[in-house]
C-alpha positions in Angstrom: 88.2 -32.5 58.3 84.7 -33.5 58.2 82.9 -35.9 60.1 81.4 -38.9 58.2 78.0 -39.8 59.9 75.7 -38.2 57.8 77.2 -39.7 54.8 78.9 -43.3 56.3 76.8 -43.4 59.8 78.8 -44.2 63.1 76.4 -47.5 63.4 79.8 -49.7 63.9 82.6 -49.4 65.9 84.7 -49.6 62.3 82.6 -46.9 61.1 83.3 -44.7 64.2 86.9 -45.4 64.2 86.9 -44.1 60.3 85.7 -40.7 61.6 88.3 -37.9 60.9 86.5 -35.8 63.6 85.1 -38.4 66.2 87.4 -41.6 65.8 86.6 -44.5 68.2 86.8 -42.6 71.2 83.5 -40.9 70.3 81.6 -43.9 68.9 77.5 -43.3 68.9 75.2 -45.2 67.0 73.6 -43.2 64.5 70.2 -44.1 62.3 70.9 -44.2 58.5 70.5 -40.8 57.1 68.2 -42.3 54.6 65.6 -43.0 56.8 66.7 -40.5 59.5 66.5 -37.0 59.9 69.8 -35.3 60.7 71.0 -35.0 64.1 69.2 -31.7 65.8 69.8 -31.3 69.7 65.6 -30.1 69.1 64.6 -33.4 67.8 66.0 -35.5 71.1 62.6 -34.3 72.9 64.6 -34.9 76.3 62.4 -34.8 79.4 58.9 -34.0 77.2 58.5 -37.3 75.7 61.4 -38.8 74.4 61.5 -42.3 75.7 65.4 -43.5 75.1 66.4 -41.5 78.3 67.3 -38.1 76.0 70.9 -39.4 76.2 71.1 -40.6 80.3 73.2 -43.1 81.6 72.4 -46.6 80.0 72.7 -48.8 83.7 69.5 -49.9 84.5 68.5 -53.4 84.6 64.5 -53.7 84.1 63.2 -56.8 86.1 62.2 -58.8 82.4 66.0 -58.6 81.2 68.2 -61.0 81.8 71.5 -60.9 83.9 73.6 -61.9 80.7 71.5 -59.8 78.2 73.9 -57.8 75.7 71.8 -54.7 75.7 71.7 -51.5 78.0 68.8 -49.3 79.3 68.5 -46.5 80.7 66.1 -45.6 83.7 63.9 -43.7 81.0 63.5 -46.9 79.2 62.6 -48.6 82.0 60.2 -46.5 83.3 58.2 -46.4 79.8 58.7 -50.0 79.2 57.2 -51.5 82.5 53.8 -50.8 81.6 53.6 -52.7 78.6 55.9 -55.6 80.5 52.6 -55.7 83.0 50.3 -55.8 80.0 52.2 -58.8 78.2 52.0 -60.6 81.8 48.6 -60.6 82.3 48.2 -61.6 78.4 50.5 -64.6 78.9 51.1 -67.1 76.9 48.2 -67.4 75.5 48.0 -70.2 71.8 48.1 -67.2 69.6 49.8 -67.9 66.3 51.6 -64.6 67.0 53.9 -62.9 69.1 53.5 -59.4 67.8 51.1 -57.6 65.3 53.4 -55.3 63.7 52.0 -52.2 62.6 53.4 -49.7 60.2 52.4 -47.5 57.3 52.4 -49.2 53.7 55.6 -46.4 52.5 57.7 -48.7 54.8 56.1 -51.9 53.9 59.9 -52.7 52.1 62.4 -50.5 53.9 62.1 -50.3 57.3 59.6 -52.2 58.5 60.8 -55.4 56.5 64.3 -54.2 58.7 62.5 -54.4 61.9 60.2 -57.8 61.2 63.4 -59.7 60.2 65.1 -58.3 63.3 62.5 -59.3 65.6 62.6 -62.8 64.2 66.1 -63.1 64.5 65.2 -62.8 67.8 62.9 -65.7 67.9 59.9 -63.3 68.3 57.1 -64.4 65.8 55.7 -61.5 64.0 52.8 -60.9 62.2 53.7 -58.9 58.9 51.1 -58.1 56.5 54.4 -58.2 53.7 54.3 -61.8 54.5 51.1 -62.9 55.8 48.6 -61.7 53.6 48.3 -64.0 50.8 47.3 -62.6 47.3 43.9 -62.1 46.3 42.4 -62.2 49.9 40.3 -59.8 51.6 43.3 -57.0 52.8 41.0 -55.7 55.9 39.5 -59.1 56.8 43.3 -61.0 56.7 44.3 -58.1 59.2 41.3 -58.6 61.6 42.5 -62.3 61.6 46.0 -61.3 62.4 45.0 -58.8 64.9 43.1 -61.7 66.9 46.2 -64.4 66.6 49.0 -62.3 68.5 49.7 -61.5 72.0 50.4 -57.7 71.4 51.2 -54.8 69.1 54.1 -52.7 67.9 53.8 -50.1 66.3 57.0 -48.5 64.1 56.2 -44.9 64.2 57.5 -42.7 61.3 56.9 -39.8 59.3 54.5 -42.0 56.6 52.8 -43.3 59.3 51.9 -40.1 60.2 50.8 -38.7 57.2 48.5 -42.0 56.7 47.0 -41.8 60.4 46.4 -37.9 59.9 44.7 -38.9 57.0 42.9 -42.0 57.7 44.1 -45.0 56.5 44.3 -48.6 57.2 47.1 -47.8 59.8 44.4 -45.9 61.7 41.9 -48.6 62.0 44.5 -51.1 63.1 45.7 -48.6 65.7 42.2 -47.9 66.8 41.9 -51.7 67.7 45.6 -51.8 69.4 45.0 -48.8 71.8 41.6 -49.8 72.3 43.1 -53.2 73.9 45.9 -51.2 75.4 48.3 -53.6 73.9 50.6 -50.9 72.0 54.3 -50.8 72.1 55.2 -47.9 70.1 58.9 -47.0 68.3 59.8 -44.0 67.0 61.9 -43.7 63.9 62.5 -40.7 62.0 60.1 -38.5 64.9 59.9 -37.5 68.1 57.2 -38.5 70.5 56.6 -34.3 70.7 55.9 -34.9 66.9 53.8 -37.9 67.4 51.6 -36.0 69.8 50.2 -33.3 67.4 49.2 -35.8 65.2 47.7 -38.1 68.0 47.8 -37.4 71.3 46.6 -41.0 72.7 49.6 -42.5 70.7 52.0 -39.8 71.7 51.7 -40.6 75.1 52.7 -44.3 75.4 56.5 -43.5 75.3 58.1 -46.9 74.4 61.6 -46.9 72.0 63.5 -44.8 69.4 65.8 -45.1 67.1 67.2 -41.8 68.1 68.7 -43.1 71.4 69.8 -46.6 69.9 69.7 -48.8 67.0 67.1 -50.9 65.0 69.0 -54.0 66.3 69.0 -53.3 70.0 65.2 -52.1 69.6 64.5 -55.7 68.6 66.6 -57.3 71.2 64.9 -55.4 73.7 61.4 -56.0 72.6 62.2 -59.6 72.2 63.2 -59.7 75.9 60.0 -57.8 76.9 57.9 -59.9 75.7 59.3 -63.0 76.7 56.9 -65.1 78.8 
């Protein structure tokens, strides 16, 4: 027998309970292997960086979250999160068009990142997405300096093409430049680790935030949703 997350996922409890080898009893969420890398005890990053608790106990209760919220964290979480908690207080609620600014690499303009902003809105968060909010045949750089100065704060989804476009300077760069130069970053890591992140960019690999390595996509956005509600 064989187990089926790299080929079905163990995202669902159904899934799980499909599982020759794990069954129900050892149900874990899992990324999609398509966007994922395979599951490495290396890539967790555990106490140097990773920022989903490297697998602790998921029973902390962060000040911002609310007593009936669906969605766990773990001290880890917490910890990294409170910082950016503090940042979105003192923003307030400003009238911004915006709740976030989401940054990601072009690559996952479609995939992933699409995932994420529909996610987030399901949550009631209002998201800036260039895929949606850059109308054709305007200026691309000057239609994100316009979105950059309409939201609240930034999120960054963190993956391999992002990267690769960072390392090489693209407009990814610039628009991170101006988020970490505000300190108004949240970053989440999908398809990396934050050990990863930090040979590429050290500033960015030290705001721990989220990863889909310790939970889903869909929990991600229920938590960011509940961390930056004002």
């Amino acid at each position: 027998m064989r187990c089926t997350a790299p080929s079905r996922g163990h995202r669902t409890s159904s899934g799980a309970a499909a599982c020759p080898v794990h069954g129900r009893s050892s149900y874990r969420s899992y990324p999609s292997p398509s966007n994922y890398a395979s599951s490495n005890p290396s890539r967790s990053g555990g106490g140097s960086g990773s920022s989903g608790g490297g697998g602790g106990s998921r029973s902390a209760r962060p000040r911002w979250s609310p007593a009936n919220s669906p969605v766990a964290y773990t001290s880890e979480e917490v910890a990294a999160l409170d910082r950016y908690r503090s940042k979105v207080e003192a923003v307030g609620p400003r009238a911004k068009s915006y709740d976030l600014f989401l940054c990601h690499a072009w690559d996952d303009r479609r995939e992933t990142a699409t995932e994420l902003h529909n996610l987030l809105e399901a949550e009631d968060v209002s998201v800036w997405f260039s895929e949606k909010d850059i109308i054709l045949g305007q200026p691309f750089m000057r239609e994100i300096d316009k979105g950059l100065a309409k939201t609240r704060i930034g999120l960054v989804l963190i993956t391999p093409a992002l990267l690769r476009r960072v390392d090489s300077g693209g407009v990814s760069e610039k628009e991170l430049s101006e988020l970490l130069s505000r300190d108004l970053l949240i970053p989440v890591a999908h398809g990396v680790t934050y050990e990863e992140i930090r040979s590429v960019s050290p500033l960015l690999g030290s705001r721990n935030g989220l990863s889909t390595e310790e939970d889903s996509l869909e929990n991600i956005a229920k938590k960011i949703a509940e961390l930056i509600a004002v």
